[in-house]
ZAMARGU-4260 file (C-alpha; in steps of 0.2 Angstrom, whole numbers, plus 5000, padded with zeros to 4 digits):
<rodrens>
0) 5000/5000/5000 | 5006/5015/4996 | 5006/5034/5005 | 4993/5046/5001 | 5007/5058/4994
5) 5013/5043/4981 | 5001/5031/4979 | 4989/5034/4962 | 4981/5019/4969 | 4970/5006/4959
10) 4961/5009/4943 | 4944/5005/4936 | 4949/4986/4931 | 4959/4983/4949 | 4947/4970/4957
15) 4938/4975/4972 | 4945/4960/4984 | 4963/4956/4978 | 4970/4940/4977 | 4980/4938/4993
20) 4964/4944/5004 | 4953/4929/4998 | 4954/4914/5008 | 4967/4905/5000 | 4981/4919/5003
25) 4974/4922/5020 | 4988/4920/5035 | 4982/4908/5048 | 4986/4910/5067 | 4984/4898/5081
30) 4979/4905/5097 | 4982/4891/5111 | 4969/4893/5124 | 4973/4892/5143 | 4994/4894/5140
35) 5003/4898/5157 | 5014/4911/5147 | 5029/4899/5150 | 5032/4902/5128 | 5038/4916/5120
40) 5041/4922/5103 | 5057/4912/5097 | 5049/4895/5103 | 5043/4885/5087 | 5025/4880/5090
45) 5018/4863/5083 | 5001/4866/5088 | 5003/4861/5107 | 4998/4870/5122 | 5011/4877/5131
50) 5015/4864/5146 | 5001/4853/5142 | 5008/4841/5127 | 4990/4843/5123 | 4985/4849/5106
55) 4970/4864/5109 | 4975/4876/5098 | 4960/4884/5086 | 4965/4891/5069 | 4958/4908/5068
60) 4960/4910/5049 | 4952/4924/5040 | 4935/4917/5047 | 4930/4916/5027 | 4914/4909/5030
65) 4912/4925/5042 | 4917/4938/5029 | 4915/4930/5013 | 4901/4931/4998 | 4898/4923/4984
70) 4915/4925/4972 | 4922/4941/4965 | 4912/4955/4962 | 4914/4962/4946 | 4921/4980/4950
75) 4908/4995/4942 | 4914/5004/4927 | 4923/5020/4931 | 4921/5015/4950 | 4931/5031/4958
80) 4928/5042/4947 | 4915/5053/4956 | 4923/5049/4974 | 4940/5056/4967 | 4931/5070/4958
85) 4925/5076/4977 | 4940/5072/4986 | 4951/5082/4975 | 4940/5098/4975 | 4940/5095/4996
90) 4958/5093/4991 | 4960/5109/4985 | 4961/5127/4994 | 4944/5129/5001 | 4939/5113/5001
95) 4928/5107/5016 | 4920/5093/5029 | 4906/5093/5015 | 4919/5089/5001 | 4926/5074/5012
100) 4907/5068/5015 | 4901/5068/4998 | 4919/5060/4994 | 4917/5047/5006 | 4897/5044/4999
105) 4903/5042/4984 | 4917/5030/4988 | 4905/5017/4998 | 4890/5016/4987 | 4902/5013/4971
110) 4923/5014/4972 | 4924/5004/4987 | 4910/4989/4980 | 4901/4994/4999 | 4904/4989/5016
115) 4904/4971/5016 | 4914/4972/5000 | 4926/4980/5011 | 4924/4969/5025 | 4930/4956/5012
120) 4943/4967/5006 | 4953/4969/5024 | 4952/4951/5025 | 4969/4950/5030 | 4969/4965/5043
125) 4955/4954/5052 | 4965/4940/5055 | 4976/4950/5061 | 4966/4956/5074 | 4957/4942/5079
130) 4973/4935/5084 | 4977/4954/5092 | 4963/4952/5104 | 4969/4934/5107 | 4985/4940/5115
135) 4976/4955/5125 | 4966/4941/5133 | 4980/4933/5139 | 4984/4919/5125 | 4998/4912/5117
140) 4997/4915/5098 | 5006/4907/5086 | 5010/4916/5071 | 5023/4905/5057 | 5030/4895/5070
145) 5032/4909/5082 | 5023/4911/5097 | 5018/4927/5108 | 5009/4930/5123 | 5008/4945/5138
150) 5021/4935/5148 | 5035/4939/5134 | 5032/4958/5135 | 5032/4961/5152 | 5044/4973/5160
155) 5047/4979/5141 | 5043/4998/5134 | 5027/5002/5126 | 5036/5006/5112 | 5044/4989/5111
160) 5027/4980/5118 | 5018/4987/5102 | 5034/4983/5091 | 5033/4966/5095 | 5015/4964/5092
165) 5015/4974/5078 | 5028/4963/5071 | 5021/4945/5075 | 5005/4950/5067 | 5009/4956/5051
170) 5002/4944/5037 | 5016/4938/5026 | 5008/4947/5010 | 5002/4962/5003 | 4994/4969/5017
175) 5009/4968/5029 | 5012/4988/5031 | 4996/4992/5031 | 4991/4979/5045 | 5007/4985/5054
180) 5003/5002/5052 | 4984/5001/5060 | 4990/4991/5074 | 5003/5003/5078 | 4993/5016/5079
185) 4980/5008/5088 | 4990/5002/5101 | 4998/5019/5105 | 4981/5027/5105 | 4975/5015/5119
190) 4989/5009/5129 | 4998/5024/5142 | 5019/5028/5136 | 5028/5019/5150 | 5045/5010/5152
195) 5039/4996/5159 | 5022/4987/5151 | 5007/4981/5164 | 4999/4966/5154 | 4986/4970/5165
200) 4984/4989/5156 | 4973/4977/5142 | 4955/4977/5153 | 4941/4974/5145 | 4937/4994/5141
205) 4958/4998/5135 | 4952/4983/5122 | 4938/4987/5115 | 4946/5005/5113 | 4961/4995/5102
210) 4948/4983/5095 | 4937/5001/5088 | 4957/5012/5084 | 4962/4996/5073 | 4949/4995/5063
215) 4948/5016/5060 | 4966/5014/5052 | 4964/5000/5041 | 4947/5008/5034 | 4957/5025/5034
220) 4971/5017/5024 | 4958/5009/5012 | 4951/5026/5008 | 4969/5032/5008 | 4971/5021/4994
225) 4955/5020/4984 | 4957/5040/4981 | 4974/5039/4971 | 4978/5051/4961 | 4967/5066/4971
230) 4978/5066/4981 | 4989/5076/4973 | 4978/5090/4969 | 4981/5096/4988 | 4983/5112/4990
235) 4992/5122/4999 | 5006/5108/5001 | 5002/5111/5021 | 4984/5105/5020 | 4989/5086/5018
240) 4991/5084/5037 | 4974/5093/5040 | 4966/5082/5027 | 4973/5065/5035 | 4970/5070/5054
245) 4951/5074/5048 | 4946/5060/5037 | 4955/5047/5052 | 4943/5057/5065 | 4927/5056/5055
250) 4930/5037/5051 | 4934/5034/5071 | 4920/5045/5076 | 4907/5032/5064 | 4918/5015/5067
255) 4918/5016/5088 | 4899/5021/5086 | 4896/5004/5078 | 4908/4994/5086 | 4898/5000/5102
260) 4880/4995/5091 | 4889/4977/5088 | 4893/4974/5106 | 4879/4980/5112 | 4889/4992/5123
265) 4898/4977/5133 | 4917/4972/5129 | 4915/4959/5138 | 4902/4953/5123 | 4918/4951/5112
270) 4928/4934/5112 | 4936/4922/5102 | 4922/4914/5096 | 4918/4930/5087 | 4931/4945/5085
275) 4929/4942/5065 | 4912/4943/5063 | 4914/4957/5074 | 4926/4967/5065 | 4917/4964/5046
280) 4901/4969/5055 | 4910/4985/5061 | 4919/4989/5046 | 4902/4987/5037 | 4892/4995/5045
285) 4904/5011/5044 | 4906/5011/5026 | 4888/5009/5023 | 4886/5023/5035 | 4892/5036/5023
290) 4878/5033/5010 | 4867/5042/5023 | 4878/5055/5021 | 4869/5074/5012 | 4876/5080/4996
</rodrens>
């Protein structure tokens, strides 16, 4: 992915869910439930609980059957056009929050192929934090042969606490910086600077906070993204700051909202059994928020 200063970003025949976020592609973590914290992340896992000799590990792959549709939908003609046409006029010197609405509109009803479209599209950025939430509950997740659990961080720096999960997590594809990116900045939204990381800091409201951060950034980077090239049409040079800092705050603002409707206000309603449906729902929901936006 690249930045919003760079990137032209994909075209009319790029295909709403790329290869390497369909199930196939999709990285598969092992959380193993109940691990006393005895492993860390240079032990090679073979799908054993730590100290048990037990097998009880569950594969949290993309949770495809959570996410997915029926096959690849065939990408409107012309899909960004008008989503790009309002983003660059917002881009421009006195462009405003109406611009970045309409732009945003425009983007889930046609460039982005709508929510669950979008759901499908971060495929990879949900694995990713299903297996995120796994470690803040106090599990051992493995991730290519290498495990990681709260045990391994403690007494660590909350830089270095958020470089290692940040690290582990990261798929083995495409979608590697962006997943990296959103867990950085999710983690640093929610967890206090300290030299000397608390695994108990991750309660149940300090997750849900991550959970509803996470998701913001990789549905900011996918807009990021999806409007290329009208990006360059910022003006002056020193708006592009004030651009990003507001289009990560309106998404955040609509993703917490409905990550609180999902959960029905409760963390506690979140688990393993179903962060993914949880985050497609959320990141659903958000992008399909913005058709109700006015023109």
């Amino acid at each position: 992915m690249g930045t919003s200063a760079s990137s032209t970003g994909p075209n009319g025949q790029s295909p709403l869910i790329p290869s390497w976020a369909q199930g196939s592609d999709a990285t598969q973590d092992e959380i193993a439930s109940g691990t006393d914290g005895s492993t860390s992340a240079s032990d090679e896992s073979d799908g054993e609980q730590a100290g048990s000799g037990e097998a009880s590990g569950n594969k949290v792959e993309t949770d495809q059957q959570e996410i997915d549709g029926p096959g690849q939908p065939a990408p409107p003609p012309n899909r960004f056009a008008s989503a790009r046409r309002a983003f660059g006029k917002y881009a421009q010197s006195g462009g405003n929050t109406s611009d970045l609405k309409r732009a945003l509109k425009h983007y889930s009803k046609k460039g982005s192929g709508g929510g669950k479209t979008t759901s499908r599209r971060l495929a990879n950025g949900i694995t990713a934090g299903s297996s995120l939430l796994g470690i803040m509950r106090g599990e051992s997740v493995s991730v290519n042969n290498q495990v990681l659990s709260l045990a391994d961080l403690k007494g660590l720096s909350t830089d270095q606490v958020i470089d290692k999960i940040a690290s582990h997590l990261a798929p083995n594809n495409a979608d590697s910086d962006a997943v990296r990116i959103a867990l950085d900045y999710a983690l640093e939204e929610a967890l206090p600077a300290t030299n000397s990381f608390d695994p108990n800091s991750f309660t149940d409201e300090v997750i849900q906070e991550v959970i509803g951060c996470y998701l913001t950034d990789l549905i900011f980077q996918d807009v990021v993204e999806g409007m290329g090239k009208a990006w360059f049409y910022v003006e002056p040079a020193s708006k592009h700051h004030q651009m990003e800092v507001e289009l990560r705050a309106l998404i955040k603002v609509i993703a917490q909202q409905q990550l609180e409707k999902v959960t029905q206000g409760n963390p506690t309603n979140i688990n393993g059994d179903n962060i993914a449906k949880v985050q497609a729902d959320t990141i659903t929901l958000t992008v399909d928020e913005w058709e109700s936006f006015d023109d």
